[in-house]
C-alpha positions as CSV (number, residue, x, y, z in Angstrom):
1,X,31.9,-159.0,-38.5
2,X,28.6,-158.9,-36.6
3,X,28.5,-156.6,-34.1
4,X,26.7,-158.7,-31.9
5,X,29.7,-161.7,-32.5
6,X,32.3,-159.0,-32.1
7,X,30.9,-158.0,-28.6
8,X,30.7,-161.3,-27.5
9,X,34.5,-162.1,-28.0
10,X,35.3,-159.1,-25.6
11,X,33.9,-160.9,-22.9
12,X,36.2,-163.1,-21.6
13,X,34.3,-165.6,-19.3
14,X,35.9,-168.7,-20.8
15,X,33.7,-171.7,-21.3
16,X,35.0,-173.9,-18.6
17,X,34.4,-171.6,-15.9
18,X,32.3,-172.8,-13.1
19,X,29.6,-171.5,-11.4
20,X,30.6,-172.5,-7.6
21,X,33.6,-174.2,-6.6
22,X,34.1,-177.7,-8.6
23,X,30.6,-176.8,-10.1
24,X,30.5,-175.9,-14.1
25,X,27.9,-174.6,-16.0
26,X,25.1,-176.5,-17.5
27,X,25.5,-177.6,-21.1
28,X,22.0,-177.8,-23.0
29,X,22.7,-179.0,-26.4
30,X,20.2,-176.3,-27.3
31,X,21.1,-172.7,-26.3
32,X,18.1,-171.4,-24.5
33,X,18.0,-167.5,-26.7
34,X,14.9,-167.0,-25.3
35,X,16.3,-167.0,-21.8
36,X,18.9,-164.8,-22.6
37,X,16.5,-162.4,-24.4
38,X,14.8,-162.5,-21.1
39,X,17.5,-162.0,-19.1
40,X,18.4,-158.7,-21.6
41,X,15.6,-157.5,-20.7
42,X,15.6,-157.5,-17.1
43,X,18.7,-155.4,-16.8
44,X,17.3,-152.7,-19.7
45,X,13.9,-152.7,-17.5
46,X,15.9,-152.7,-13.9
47,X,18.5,-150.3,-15.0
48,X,16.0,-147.8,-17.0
49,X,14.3,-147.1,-13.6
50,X,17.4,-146.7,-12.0
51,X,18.6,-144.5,-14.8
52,X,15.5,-142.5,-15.1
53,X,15.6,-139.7,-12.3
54,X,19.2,-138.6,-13.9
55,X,16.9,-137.5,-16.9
56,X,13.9,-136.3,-14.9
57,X,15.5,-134.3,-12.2
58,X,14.2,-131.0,-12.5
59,X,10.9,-131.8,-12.8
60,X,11.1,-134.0,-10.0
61,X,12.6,-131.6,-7.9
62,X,10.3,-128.8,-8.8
63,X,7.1,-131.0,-7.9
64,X,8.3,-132.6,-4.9
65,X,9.3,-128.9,-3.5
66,X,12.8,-129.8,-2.7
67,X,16.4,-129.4,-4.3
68,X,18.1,-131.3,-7.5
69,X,20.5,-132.2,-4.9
70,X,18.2,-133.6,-2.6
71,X,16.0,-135.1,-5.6
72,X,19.2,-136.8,-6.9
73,X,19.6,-139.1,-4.2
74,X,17.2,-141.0,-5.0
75,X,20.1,-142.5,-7.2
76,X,21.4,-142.7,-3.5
77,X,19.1,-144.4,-1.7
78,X,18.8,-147.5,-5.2
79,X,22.5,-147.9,-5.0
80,X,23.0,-148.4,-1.3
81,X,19.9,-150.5,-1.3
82,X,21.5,-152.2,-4.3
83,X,25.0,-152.9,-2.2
84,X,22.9,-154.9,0.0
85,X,20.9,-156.6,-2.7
86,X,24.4,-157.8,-4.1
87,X,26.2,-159.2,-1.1
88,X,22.6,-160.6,0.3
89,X,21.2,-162.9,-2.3
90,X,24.1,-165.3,-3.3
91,X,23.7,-166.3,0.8
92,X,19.9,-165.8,1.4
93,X,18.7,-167.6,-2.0
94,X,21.8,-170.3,-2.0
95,X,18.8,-173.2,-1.5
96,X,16.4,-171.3,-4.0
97,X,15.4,-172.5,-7.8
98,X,16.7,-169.5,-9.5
99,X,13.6,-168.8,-11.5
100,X,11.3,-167.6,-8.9
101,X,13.9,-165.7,-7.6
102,X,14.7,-163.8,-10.6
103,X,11.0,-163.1,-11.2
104,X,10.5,-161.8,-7.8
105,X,13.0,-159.3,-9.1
106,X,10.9,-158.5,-11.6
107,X,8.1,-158.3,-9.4
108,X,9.8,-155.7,-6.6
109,X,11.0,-153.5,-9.9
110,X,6.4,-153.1,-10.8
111,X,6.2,-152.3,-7.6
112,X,9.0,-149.7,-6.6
113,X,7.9,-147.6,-10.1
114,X,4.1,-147.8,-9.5
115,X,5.0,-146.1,-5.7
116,X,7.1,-144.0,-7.2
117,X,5.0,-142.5,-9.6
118,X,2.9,-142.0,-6.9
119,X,5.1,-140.6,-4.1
120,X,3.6,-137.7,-2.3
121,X,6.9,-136.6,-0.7
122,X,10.6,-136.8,-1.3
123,X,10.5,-139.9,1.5
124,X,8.4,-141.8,0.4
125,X,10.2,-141.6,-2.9
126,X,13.2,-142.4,-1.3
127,X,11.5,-145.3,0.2
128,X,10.2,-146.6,-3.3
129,X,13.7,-146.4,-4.7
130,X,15.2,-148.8,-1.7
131,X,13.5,-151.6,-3.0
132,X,14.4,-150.9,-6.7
133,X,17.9,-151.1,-5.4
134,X,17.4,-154.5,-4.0
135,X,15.7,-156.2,-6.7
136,X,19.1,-154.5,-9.4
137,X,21.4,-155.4,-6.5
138,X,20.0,-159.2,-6.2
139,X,19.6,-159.5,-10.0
140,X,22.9,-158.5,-10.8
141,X,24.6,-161.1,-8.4
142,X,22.9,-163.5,-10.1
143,X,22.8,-162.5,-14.0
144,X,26.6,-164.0,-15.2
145,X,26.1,-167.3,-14.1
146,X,22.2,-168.0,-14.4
147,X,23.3,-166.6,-18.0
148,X,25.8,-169.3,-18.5
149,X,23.8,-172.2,-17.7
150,X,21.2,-171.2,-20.6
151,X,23.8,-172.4,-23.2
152,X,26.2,-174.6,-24.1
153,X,30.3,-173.7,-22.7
154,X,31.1,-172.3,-26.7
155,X,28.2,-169.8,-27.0
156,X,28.7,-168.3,-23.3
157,X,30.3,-165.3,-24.4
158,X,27.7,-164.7,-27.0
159,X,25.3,-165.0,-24.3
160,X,26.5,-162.5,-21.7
161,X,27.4,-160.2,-24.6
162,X,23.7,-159.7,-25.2
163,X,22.7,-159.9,-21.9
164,X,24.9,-156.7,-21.1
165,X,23.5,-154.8,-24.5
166,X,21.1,-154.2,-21.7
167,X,23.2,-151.8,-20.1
168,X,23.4,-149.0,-23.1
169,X,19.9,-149.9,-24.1
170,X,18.3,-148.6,-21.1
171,X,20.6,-145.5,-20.9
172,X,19.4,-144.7,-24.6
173,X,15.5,-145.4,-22.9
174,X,15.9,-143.9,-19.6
175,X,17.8,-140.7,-20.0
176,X,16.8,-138.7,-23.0
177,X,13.5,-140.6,-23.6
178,X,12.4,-140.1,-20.2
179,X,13.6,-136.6,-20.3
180,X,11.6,-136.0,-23.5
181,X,8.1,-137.4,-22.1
182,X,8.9,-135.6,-18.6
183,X,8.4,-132.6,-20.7
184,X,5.9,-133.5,-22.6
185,X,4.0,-135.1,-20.1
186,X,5.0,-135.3,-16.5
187,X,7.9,-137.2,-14.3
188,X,5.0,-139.9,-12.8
189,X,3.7,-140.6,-16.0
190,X,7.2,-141.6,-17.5
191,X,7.3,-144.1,-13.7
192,X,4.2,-145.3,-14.7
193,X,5.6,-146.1,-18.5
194,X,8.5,-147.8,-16.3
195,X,5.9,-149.9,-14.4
196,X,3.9,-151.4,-17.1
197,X,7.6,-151.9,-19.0
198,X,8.8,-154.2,-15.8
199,X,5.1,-155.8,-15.7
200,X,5.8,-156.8,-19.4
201,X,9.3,-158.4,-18.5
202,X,8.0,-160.6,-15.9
203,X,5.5,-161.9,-18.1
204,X,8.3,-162.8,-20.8
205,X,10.2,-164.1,-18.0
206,X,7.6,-166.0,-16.6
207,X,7.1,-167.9,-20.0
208,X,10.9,-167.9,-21.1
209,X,13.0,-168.7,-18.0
210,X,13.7,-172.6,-17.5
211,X,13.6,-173.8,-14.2
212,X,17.2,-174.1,-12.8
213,X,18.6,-175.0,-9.6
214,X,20.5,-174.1,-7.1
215,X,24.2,-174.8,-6.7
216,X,26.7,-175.1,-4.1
217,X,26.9,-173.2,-1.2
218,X,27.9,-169.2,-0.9
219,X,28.3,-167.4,2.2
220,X,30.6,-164.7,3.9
221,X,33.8,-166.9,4.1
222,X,33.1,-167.1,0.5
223,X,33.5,-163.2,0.0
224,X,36.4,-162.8,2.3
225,X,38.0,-165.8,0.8
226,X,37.6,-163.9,-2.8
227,X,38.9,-160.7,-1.3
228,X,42.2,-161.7,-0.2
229,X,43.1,-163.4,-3.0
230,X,45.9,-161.0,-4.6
231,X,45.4,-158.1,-6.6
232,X,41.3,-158.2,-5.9
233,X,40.7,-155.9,-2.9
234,X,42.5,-153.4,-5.2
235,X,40.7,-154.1,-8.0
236,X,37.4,-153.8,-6.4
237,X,38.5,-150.3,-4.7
238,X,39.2,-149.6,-8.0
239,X,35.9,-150.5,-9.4
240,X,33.9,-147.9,-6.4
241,X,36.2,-145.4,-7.5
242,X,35.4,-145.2,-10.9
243,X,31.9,-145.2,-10.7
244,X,31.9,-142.8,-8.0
245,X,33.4,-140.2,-10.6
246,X,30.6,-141.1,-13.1
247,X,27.7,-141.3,-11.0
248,X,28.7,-137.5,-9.4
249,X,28.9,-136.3,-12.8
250,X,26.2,-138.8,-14.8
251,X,23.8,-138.1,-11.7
252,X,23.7,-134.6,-12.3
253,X,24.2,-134.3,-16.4
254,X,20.6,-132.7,-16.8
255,X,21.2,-129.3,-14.1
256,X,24.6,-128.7,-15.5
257,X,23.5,-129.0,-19.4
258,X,20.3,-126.3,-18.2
259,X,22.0,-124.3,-15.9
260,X,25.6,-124.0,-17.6
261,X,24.7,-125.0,-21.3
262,X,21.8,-123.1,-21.4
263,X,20.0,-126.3,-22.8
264,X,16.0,-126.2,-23.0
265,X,13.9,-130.1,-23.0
266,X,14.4,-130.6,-26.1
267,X,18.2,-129.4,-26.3
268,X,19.2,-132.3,-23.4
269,X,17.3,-135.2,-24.7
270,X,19.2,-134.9,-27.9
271,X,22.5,-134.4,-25.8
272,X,21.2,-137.5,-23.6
273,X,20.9,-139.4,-26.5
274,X,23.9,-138.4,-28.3
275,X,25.6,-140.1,-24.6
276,X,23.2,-143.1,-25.1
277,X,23.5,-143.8,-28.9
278,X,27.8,-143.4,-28.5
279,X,27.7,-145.7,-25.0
280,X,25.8,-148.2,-27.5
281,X,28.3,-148.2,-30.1
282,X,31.3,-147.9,-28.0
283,X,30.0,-151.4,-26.3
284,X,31.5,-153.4,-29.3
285,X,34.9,-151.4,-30.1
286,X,35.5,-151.3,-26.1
287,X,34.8,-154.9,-25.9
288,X,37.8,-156.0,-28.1
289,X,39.6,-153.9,-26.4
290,X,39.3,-155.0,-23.3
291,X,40.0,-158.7,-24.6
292,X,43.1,-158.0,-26.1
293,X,44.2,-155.4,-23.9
294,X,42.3,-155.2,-20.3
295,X,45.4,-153.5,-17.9
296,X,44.9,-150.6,-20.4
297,X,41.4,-151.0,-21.0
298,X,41.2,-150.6,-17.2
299,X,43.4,-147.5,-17.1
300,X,42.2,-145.6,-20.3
301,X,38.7,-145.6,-19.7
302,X,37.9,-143.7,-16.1
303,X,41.0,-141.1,-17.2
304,X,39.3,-140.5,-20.5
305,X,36.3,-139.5,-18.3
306,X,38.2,-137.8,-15.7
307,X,39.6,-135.7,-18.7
308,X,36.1,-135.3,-20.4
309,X,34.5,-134.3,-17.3
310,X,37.2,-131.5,-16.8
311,X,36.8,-129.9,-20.6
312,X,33.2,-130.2,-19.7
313,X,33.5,-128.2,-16.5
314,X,35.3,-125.7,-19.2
315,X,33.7,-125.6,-22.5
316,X,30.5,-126.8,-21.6
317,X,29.3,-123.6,-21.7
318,X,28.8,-124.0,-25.5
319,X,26.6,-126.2,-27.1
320,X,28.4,-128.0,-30.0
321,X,31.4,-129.0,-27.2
322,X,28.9,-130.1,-25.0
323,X,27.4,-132.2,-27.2
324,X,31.0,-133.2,-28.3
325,X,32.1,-134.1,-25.2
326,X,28.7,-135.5,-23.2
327,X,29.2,-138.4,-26.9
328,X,32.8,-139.0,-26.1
329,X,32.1,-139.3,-22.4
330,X,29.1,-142.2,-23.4
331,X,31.3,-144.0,-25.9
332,X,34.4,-144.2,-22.7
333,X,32.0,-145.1,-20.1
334,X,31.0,-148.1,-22.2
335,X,34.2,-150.1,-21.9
336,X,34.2,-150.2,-17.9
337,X,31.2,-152.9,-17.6
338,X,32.7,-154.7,-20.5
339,X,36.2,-154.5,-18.7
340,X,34.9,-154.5,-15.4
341,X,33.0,-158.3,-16.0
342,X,36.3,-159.4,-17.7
343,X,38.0,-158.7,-14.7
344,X,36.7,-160.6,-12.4
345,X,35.7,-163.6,-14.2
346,X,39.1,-164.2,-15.3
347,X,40.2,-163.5,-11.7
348,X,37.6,-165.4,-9.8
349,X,36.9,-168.8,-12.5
350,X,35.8,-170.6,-9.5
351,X,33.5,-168.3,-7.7
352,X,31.6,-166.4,-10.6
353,X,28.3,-165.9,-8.7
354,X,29.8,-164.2,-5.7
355,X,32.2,-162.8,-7.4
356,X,30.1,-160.7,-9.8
357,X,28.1,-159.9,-6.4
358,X,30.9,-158.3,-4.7
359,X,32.2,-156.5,-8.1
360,X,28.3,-155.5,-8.2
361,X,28.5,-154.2,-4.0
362,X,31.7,-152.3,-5.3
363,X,29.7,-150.6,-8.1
364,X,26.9,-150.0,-6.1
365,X,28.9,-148.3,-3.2
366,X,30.6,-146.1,-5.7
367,X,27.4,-145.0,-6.8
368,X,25.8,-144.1,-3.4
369,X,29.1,-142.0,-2.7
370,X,29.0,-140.6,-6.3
371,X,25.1,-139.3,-6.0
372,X,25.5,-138.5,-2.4
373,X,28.8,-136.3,-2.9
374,X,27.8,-134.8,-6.3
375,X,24.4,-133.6,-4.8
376,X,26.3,-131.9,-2.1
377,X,29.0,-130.7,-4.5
378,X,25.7,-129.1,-7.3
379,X,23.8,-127.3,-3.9
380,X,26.9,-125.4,-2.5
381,X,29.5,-125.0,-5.8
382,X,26.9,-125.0,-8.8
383,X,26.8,-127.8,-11.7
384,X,30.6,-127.2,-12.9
385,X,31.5,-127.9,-9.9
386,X,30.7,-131.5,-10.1
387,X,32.7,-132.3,-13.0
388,X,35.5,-131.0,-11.0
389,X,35.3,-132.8,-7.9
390,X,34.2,-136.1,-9.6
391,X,37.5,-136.4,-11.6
392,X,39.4,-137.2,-8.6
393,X,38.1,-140.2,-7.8
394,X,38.6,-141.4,-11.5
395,X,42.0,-140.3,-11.8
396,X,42.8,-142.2,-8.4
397,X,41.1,-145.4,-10.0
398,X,43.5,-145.6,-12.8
399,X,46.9,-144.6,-10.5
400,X,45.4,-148.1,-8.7
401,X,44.7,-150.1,-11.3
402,X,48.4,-149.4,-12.9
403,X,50.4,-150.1,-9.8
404,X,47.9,-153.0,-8.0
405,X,46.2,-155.1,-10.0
406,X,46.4,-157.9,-11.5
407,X,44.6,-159.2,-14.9
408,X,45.6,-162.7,-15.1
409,X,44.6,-165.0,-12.3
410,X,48.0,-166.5,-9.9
């Protein structure tokens, strides 16, 4: 089977679902593929800035005069400026033609990498990296169902499938690329790669997105309304949870593979892209999965990491584990946004847009906690340390997700 096919069959957005309440997607006898391409590459360029100081954090740190723990939060400030993209834009751009709003996206993420690159200070760079978080926060909320309106109801699947190939892309891209040229070059040169990548995307986006828009009406009844609907607020504590674990250990991968492995520049971009290469692969296997068997899906992935994270806090001392381990660790993270999306579009049919954008605030807050406590964790306990601590919030996710929620909609 094609890979691509298979993928797509994990994700279980079924055709009918609508958009806004009593409002279904568009169906243009034509699927518009160049759309979706476009919309692929938004999140690879959106999530390789956001990905790239996790692979560039020494050097940052080392030319900006301050700690890794303090560098690292610049992961911080994007997700906490991301929470706010998310639950902001269904509301603020209800009455907006999609188009021009996604490109404005496109337009903040040029912006935000060019400062960056530039930053003379650890607060400016902060500063730079708040408005990356609100274009990946707003571009997120709106991804599933602008996606679903590019094709017709039988190819949707398809469609988000390679819209989310996005996702391990730029973690192949970000992490051990941008690690590699740090080296060879320097950290602002890499931004500056970053920025003329983004400048690219808007120009593809500019030619290839149609003009849609906008439907129904979103606000914060809307998200309340989502939230009390059984078996969701669990779910979405769930969802902070796990990516709080990941993001205190992913946040912090290239310190503890230096400092514990031993690891030189070339050493962690292979290791990086070992994570990358088995997050790409395990996309399609975790897919099916998570269609045939979410509730596990949903259990067996953040307890795989919790239990990767504490070998690596062990062995990770030698390289061939480490390298073991940081793979298997890739190829179990892959299955949560697969499962995660699956989730709540089966439990939300009716409300995909804010729904996504709440799941998308939940991810985004558990990345702000994540960064924030993992930097704390690396400056007073050391880089093992953080593959402790961050294991407790994963193991907590799956007690949650076995005893409180639900898969199948009431």
């Amino acid at each position: 089977m094609d890979p691509a096919l298979a993928h797509a069959d994990a994700v279980a957005l079924m055709p009918g679902d609508a958009l806004k309440v009593g409002d279904k997607p568009a169906s243009p006898e034509r699927p518009a593929w160049g759309a979706v391409a476009a919309m692929m590459l938004g999140v690879t360029a959106l999530l390789t800035a956001e990905f790239l100081p996790s692979g560039l954090l020494t050097p940052m740190a080392r030319d900006l005069g301050v700690s890794p723990g303090l560098a690292g939060q610049a992961v911080t400030a994007t997700s906490l400026a991301g929470l706010v993209g998310a639950l902001s834009t269904p509301t603020l751009t209800r009455r907006f033609n999609r188009k021009p709003v996604l490109l404005s996206f496109s337009i903040l993420l040029v912006i935000s990498n060019l400062l960056v690159a530039l930053a003379p200070s650890i607060t400016f760079l902060l500063a730079a990296r708040i408005v990356l978080g609100l274009a990946i926060g707003g571009f997120w909320a709106m991804a599933a169902a602008t996606t679903i309106r590019l094709v017709p109801p039988s190819l949707v699947a398809r469609a988000l499938s390679i819209v989310m190939s996005g996702i391990p892309a730029a973690m192949i891209i970000a992490v051990p690329l941008g690690s590699y040229l740090g080296e060879v070059a320097s950290w602002r040169s890499v931004f500056l790669l970053a920025t003329a990548l983004g400048a690219a995307v808007f120009v593809i986006q500019a030619l290839a997105l149609p003009r849609l828009a906008p439907r129904g009406e979103a606000g914060l009844d809307t998200l309340i309304d989502i939230l009390t609907r059984p078996g969701i607020g669990a779910g979405i504590l769930a969802a902070t949870l796990v990516f709080t674990g990941h993001f205190g250990y992913f946040g912090y991968i290239r310190p503890f593979l230096e400092s514990v492995t031993g690891l030189g520049a070339a050493g962690v971009a292979a290791t990086l892209l070992a994570f990358g290469v088995a997050n790409y692969l395990g996309s399609f296997a975790s897919g099916l999965m998570a269609e045939r068997k979410l509730k596990l899906t949903l259990i067996a992935m953040p307890l795989a990491i919790s239990v990767i994270g504490l070998l690596l806090s062990v062995l990770g001392k030698d390289v061939i584990p480490a390298l073991v381990l940081v793979a298997l660790w890739g190829f179990a993270f892959s299955g949560v946004p697969v499962a995660t999306t699956t989730w709540i579009t089966r439990m939300v049919p009716d409300e995909t847009e804010s729904g996504t954008g709440l799941t998308v605030a939940s991810i985004f807050l558990g990345i702000t906690i994540g960064a924030a406590g993992g930097g704390l964790v690396l400056d007073l306990m050391g880089a093992a340390a953080v593959f402790v601590a961050g294991a407790i919030p994963l193991v907590l996710a799956a007690l949650l997700i076995a005893t409180k929620v639900r898969t199948r909609a009431p």
